[in-house]
C-alpha positions as CSV (number, residue, x, y, z in Angstrom):
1,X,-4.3,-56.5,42.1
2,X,-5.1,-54.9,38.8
3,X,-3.3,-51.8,39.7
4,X,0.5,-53.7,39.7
5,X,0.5,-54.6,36.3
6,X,-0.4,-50.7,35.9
7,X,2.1,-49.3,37.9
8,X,5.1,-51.4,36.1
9,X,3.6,-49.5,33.0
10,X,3.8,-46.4,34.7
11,X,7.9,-47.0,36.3
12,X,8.4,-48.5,32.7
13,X,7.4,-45.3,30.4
14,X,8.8,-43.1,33.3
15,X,12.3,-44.7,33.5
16,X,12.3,-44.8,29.7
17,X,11.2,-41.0,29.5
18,X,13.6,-39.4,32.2
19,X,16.6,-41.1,30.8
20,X,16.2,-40.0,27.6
21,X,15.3,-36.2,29.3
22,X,19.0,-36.9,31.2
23,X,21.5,-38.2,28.5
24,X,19.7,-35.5,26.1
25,X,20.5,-32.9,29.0
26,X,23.8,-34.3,29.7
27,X,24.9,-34.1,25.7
28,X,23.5,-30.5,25.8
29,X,25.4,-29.7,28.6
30,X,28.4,-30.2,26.4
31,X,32.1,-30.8,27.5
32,X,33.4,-27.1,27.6
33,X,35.7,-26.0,30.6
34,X,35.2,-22.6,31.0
35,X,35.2,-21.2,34.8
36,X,34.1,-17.8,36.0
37,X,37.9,-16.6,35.7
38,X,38.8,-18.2,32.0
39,X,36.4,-15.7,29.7
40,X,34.6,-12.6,29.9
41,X,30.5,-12.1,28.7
42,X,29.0,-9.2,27.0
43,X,25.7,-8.4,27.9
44,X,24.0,-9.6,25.2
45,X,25.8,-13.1,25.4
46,X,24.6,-13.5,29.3
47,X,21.7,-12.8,28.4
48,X,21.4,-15.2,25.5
49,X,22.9,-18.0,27.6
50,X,20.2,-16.9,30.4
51,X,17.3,-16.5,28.1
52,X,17.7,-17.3,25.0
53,X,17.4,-14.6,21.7
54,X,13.9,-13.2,23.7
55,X,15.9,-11.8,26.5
56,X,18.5,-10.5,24.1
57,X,15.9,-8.4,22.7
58,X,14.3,-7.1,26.1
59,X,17.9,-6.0,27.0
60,X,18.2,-4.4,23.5
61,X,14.5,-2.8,24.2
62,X,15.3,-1.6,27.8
63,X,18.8,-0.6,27.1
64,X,17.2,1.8,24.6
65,X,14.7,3.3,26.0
66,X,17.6,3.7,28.9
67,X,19.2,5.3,26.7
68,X,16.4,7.4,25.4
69,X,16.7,6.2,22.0
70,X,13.3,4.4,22.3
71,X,10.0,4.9,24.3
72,X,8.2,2.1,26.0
73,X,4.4,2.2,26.8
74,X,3.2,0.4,30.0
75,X,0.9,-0.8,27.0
76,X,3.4,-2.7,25.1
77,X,4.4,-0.2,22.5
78,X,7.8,0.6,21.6
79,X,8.7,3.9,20.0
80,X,11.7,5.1,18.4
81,X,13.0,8.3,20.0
82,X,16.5,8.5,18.3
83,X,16.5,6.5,15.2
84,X,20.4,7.2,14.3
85,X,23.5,5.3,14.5
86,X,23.5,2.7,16.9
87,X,25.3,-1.3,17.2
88,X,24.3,-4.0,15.1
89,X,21.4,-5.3,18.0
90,X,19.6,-1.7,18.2
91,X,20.0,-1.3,14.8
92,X,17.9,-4.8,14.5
93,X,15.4,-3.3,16.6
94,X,14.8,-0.3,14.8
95,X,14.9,-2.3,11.6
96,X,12.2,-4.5,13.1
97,X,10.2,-1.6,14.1
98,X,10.1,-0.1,10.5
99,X,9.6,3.0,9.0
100,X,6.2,3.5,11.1
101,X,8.6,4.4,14.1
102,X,6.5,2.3,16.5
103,X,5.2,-1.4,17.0
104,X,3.7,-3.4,19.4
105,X,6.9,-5.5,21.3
106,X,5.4,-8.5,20.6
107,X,5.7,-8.2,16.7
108,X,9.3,-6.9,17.8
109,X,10.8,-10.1,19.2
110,X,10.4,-12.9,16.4
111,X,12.3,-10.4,14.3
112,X,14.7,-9.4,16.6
113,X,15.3,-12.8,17.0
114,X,16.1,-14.0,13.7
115,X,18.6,-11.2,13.1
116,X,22.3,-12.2,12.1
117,X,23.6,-10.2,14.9
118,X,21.6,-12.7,17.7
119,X,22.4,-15.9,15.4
120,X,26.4,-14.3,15.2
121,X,26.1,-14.3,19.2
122,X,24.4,-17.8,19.5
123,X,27.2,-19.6,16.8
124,X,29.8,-17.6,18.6
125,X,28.9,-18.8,22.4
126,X,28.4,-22.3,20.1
127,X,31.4,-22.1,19.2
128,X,33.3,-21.6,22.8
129,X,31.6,-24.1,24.6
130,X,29.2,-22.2,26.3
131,X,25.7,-22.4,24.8
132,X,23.7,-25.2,24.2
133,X,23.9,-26.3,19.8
134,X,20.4,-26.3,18.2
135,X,20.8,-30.6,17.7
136,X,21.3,-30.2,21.6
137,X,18.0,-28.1,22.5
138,X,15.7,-29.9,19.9
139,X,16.4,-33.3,21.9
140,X,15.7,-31.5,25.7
141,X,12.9,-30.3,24.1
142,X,12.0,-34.1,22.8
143,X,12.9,-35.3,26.4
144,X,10.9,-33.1,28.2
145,X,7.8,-34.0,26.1
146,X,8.3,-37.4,27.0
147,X,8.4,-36.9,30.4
148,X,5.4,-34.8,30.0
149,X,3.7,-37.5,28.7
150,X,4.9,-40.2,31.1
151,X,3.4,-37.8,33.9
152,X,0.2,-37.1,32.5
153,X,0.3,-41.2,31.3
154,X,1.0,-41.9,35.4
155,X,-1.6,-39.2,36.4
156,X,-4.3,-41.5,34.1
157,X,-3.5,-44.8,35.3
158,X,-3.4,-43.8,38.8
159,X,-6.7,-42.2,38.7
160,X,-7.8,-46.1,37.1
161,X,-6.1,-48.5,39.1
162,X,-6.7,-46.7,42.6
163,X,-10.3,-46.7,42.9
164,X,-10.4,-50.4,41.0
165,X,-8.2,-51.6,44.2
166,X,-9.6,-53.7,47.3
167,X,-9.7,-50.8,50.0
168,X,-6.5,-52.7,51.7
169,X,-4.5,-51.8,49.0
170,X,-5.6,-48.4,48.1
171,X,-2.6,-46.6,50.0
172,X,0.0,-49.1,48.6
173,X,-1.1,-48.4,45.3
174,X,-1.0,-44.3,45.9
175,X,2.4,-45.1,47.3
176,X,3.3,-46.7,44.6
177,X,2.2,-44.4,41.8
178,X,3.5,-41.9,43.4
179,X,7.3,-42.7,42.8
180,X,7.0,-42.4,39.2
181,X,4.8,-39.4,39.6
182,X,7.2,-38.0,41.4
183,X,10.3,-38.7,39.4
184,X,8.8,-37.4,36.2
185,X,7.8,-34.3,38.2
186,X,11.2,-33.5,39.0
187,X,12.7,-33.8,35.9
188,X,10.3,-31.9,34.0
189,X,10.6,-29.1,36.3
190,X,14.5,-29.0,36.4
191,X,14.5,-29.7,32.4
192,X,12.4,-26.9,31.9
193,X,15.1,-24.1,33.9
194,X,15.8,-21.6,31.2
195,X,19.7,-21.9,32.1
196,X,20.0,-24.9,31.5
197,X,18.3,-25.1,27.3
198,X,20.7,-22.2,26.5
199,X,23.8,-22.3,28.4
200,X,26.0,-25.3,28.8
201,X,27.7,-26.2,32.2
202,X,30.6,-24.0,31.7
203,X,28.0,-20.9,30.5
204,X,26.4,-21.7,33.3
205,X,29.5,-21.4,35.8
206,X,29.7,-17.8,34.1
207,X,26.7,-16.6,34.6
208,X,26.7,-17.6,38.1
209,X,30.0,-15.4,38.3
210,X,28.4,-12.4,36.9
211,X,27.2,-9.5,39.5
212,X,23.8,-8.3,39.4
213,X,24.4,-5.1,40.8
214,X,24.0,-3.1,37.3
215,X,20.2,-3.1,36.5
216,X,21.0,-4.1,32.8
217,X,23.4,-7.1,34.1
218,X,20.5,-8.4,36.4
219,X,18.2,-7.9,33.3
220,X,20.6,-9.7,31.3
221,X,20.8,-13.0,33.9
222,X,17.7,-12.6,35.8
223,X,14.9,-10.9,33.5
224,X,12.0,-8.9,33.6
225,X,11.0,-9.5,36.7
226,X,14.3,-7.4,37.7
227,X,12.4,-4.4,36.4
228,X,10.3,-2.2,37.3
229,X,6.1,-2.5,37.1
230,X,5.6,-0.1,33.9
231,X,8.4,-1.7,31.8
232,X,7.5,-5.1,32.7
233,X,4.2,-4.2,31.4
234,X,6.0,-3.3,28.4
235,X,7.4,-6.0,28.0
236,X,4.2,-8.1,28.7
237,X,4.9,-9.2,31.9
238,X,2.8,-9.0,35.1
């Protein structure tokens, strides 16, 4: 009966882990009220509250080279076509690129990132109750690395106390790990949704009010994978 004693470790460290992952998540969410009919998105604030300041940039990037103000390579090179003018975002880009007039997109996005124009966007959404604060994502991100480690803690003593049962109680005993295995599972997976570390429920009720029809808008809420091959290979994706 060896693996009982086990298994209340595992429930124990699992309920402890996914409440913390839940009131974190539930304090991130935040108490704002906006609906789909109260407030109005730009693009680059859906796609912050979809993605985060990485999918700002791969809107600025593909917006761009839309535009034909920039060139992207199927091998992950952006080139500036039409340095001039510009708003704040593409002139972060091409301020990021530098005077060389090309650099690999992956140097591109930490400094894209950082720029006052995507922190301006972040305090402002912040600021109306639609993004998650950075107090907010720091503790998800705590919550989700405990979960993490209750599953991987569950996976180890499951793979102990199993075999070290009497053959009668083997498929009690998988039964039984498998509950907090299961709940830890969950709640890593839904903690982990992109939405849900950048927007807060009433971002999210925006974004699910926003067509996708316009290839930049579905960009903007959905990502890369929207796109097509070569500039998903730009953007280093499959």
């Amino acid at each position: 009966m060896v693996w009982i004693p086990l298994l209340l470790v595992a429930c124990a460290v699992t309920a402890v882990a996914c409440a913390r992952l839940c009131r974190a998540a539930v304090a991130a969410g935040g108490t704002g009220t906006g609906t789909p009919g109260e407030a109005e998105l730009t693009l680059g604030e859906a796609a912050f509250l979809a993605g985060g300041p990485r999918r700002v940039t791969d809107l600025a990037l593909v917006s761009m080279h839309r535009a034909r103000r920039l060139l992207l390579a199927h091998t992950g090179w952006a080139t500036v076509v039409d340095g001039s003018g510009g708003d704040e975002l593409e002139r972060a880009v091409l301020g990021a690129i530098g005077p060389d007039g090309q650099a690999p997109v992956p140097r591109l996005r930490p400094a894209v990132a950082a720029a006052p124009c995507v922190r301006r966007i972040e305090e402002g959404l912040v600021e109306r109750g639609l993004a998650v604060p950075g107090a907010g994502r720091r503790e998800v991100a705590a919550g989700l690395r405990a979960v993490r480690g209750a599953f991987l803690l569950t996976s180890a003593l499951a793979a102990v106390s199993v075999p070290l049962a009497a053959e009668a109680e083997r498929a009690p005993a998988l039964a039984g790990f498998a509950l907090p295995l299961t709940a830890a599972g969950l709640c890593w997976a839904i903690g982990r949704h992109p939405r849900g570390r950048w927007a807060s429920h009433a971002g999210q009720r925006l974004l699910a009010g926003l067509s996708a029809e316009d290839p930049l808008t579905a960009l903007a809420t959905r990502g890369p994978a929207v796109l097509e091959q070569e500039l998903r290979a730009a953007l280093g994706g499959p």
